[in-house]
C-alpha positions in Angstrom: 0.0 0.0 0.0 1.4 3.6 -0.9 1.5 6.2 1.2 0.4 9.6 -0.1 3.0 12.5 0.7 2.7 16.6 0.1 4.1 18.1 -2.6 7.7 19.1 -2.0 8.0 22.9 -1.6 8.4 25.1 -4.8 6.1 22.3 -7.1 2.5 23.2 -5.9 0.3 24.1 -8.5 -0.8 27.5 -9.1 -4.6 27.8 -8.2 -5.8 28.6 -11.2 -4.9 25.9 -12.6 -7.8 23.9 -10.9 -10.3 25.7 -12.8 -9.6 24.4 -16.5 -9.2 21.6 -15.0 -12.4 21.1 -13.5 -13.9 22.5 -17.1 -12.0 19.8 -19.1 -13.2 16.8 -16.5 -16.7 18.3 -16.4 -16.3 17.6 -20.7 -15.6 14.3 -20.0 -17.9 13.4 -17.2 -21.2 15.5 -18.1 -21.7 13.7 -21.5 -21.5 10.2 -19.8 -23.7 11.3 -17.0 -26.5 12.8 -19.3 -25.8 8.7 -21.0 -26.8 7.2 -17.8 -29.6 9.7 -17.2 -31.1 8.4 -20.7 -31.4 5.0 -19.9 -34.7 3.2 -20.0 -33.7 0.8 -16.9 -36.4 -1.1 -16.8 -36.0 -2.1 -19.9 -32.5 -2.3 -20.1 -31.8 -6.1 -19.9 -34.2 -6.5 -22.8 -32.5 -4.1 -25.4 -28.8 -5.8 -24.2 -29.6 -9.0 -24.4 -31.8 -9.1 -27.9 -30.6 -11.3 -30.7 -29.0 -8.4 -32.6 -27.4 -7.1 -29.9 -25.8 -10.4 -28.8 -24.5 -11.4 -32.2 -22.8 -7.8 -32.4 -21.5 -8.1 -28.8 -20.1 -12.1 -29.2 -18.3 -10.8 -32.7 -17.1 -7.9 -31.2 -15.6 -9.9 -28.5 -14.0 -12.1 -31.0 -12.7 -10.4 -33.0 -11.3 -7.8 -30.4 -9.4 -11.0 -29.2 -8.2 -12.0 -32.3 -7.2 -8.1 -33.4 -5.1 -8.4 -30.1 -3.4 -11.2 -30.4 -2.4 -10.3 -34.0 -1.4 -7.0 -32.0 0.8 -8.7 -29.5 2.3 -11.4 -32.4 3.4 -7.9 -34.7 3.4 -5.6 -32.4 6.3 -7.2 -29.9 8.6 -7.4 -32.4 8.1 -3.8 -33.9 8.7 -2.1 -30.6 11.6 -4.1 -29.7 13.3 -2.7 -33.4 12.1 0.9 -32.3 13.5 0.5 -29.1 17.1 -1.6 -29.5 18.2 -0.6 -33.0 19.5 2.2 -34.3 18.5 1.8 -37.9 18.7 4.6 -40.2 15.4 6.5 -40.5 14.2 5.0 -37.3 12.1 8.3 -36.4 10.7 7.8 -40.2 9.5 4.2 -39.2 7.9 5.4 -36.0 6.1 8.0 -37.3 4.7 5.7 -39.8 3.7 2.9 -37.2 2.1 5.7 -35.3 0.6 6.8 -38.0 -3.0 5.3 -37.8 -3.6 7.3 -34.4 -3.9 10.1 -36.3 -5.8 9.2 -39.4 -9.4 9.4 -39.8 -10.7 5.8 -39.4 -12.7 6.1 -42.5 -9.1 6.7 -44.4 -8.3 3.6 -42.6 -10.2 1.7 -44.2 -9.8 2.9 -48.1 -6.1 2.0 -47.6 -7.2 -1.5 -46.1 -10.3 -1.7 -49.4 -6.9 -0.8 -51.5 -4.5 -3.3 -50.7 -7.1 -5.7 -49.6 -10.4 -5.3 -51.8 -10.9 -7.7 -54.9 -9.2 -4.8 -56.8 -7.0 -3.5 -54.6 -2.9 -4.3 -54.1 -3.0 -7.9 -53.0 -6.8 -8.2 -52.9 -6.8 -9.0 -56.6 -4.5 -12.1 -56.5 -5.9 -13.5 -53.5 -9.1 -13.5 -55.5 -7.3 -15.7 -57.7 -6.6 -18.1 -55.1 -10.2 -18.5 -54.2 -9.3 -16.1 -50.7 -11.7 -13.1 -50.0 -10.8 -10.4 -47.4 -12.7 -7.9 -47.6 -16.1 -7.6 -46.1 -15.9 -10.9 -44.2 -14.8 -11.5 -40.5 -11.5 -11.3 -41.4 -11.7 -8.0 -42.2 -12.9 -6.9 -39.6 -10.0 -8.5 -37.3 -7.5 -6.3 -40.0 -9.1 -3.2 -39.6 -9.6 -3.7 -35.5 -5.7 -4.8 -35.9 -4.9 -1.7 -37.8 -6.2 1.0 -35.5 -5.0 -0.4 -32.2 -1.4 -1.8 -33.2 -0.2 1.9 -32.1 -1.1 1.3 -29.1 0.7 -1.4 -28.0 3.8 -0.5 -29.7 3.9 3.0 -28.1 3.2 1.3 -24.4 5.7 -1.7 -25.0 8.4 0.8 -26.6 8.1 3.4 -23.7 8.5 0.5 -21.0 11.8 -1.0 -23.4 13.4 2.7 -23.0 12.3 2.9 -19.4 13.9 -0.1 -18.6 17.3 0.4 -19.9 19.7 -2.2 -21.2 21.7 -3.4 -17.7 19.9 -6.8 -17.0 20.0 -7.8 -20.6 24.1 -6.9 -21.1 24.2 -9.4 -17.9 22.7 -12.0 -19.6 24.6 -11.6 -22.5 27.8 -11.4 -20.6 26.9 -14.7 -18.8 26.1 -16.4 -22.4 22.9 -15.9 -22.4 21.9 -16.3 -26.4 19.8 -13.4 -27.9 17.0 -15.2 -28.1 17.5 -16.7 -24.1 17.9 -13.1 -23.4 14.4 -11.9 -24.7 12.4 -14.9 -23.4 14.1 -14.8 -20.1 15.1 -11.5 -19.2 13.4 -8.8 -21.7 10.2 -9.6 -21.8 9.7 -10.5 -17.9 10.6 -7.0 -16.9 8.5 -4.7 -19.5 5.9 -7.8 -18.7 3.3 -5.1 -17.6 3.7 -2.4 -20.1 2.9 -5.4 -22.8 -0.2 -6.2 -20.5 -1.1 -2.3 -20.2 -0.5 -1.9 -24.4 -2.6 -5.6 -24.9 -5.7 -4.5 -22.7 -5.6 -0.8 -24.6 -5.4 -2.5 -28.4 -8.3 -4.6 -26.9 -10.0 -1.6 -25.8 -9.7 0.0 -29.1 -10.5 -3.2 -31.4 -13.4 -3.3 -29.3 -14.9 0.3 -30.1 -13.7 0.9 -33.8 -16.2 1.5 -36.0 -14.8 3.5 -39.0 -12.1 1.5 -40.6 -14.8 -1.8 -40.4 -17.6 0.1 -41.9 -15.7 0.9 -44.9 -13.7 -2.1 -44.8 -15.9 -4.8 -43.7 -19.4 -3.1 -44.7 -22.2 -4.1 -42.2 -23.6 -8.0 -42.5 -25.2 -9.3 -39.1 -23.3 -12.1 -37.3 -20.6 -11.4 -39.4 -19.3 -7.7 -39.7 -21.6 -5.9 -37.6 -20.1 -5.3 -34.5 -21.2 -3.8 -31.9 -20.5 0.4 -32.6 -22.3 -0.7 -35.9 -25.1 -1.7 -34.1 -25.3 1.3 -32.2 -25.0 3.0 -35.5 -28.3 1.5 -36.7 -29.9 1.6 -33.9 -29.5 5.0 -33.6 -32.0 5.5 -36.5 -34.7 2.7 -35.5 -34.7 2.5 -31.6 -32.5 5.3 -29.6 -33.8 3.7 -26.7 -31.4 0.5 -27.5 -28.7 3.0 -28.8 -28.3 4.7 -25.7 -28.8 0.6 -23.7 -25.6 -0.5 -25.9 -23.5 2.6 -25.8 -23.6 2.5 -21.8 -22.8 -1.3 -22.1 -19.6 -0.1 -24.2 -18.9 2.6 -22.0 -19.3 0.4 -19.2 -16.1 -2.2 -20.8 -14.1 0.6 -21.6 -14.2 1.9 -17.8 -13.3 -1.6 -16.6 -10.6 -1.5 -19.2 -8.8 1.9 -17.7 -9.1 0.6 -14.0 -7.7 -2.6 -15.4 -4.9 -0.6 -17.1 -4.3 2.1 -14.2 -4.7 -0.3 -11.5 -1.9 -2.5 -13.4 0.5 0.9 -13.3 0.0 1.5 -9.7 0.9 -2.4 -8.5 3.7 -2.7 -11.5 
């Protein structure tokens, strides 16, 4: 258990500083409040547990999973070249790993119909094989795999620097293969920030909507996932709109306690 000291003198805040503050939480907080206050709860359990809204929620589930596990098989390997190599145009990589934080998700998803589509890049001769991506399942895992890869790089690279390079020059020193070293020494320590950057690329598989409408289109039980639901729901019942988008907001508040309670006991 930690024990909460005072600030040492000449780092307290100035007091203004509180008020922006409070506005920017209040941004956060009132929207999800007014959410809450929306809620039909006696008929909650009904618009949740409906046959749309459980197909969405199963495939959104699975392929979230799958997206991360794709994100941890890629993604372990791509932070570990940003963070132990000192290739030429290194910054030029990262900016372009980072890159799909900061497109539109929409844009995502063009670039996925263009290498991937039955026209597109590699779409077109995986036709010939008889192998269709886009607008199937697997699509959907791509784009969820697409959007949250960042995120688990950034976490596992920033854990790699803070850990430094001593235990691992042990190992090696001792005759510890390269490969030794990783399994046994590298990956143990920055264990959490991989578990922090997994539970976050989860987290973001699980609420993409964008990149899979464009990408995967919207077929019931097997591209509709549960933001497209809300989507369409939107138009035909708000009631169950506003029922699934608390039951999202609801996973993705368990997700940042799971994440910030993993910080504080790392």
């Amino acid at each position: 258990m930690t024990r909460r000291t005072a600030a040492p003198p000449g780092t307290q805040l100035p007091r203004w500083v509180a008020v922006p503050a409070a506005v920017g939480g209040l941004l956060v907080l009132l929207p999800l409040l007014a959410l809450v206050l929306r809620v039909d709860w006696a008929d909650l359990p009904a618009l949740v547990t409906s046959e749309p809204s459980r197909a969405a929620l199963l495939l959104s589930l699975r392929t979230a999973a799958a997206a991360t596990a794709l994100c941890v098989l890629l993604g372990v390997p791509m932070a570990l070249v940003l963070a132990r190599t000192a290739l030429p145009g290194l910054r030029v990589l990262r900016a372009l790993v980072l890159l799909p934080l900061v497109l539109p998700p929409v844009v995502g998803g063009i670039a996925l119909l263009s290498a991937f589509g039955r026209r597109g890049l590699l779409g077109e001769r995986l036709e010939l094989l008889g192998v269709s991506v886009a607008f199937s399942t697997t699509a959907v895992v791509l784009a969820q795999t697409f959007v949250a890869l960042p995120f688990l790089v950034v976490s596992l690279e920033g854990a790699l620097r803070t850990a430094g390079h001593r235990h691992e020059q042990v190992a090696a020193v001792l005759g510890a293969s390269p490969t030794t070293v990783l399994r046994r020494v590298t990956l143990p320590v920055v264990l959490p920030g991989l578990v922090s950057g997994a539970v976050l690329s989860f987290a973001r598989a699980l609420g993409e909507f964008g990149a899979t409408l464009t990408f995967a289109g919207s077929l019931q039980g097997v591209t509709r996932t549960l933001p497209l639901e809300i989507y369409l729901q939107r138009e035909t019942d708000p009631d169950a709109a506003v029922a699934l988008s608390l039951l999202l907001v609801v996973v993705a508040a368990v997700v940042v306690v799971a994440v910030r309670g993993g910080r504080l006991t790392a």
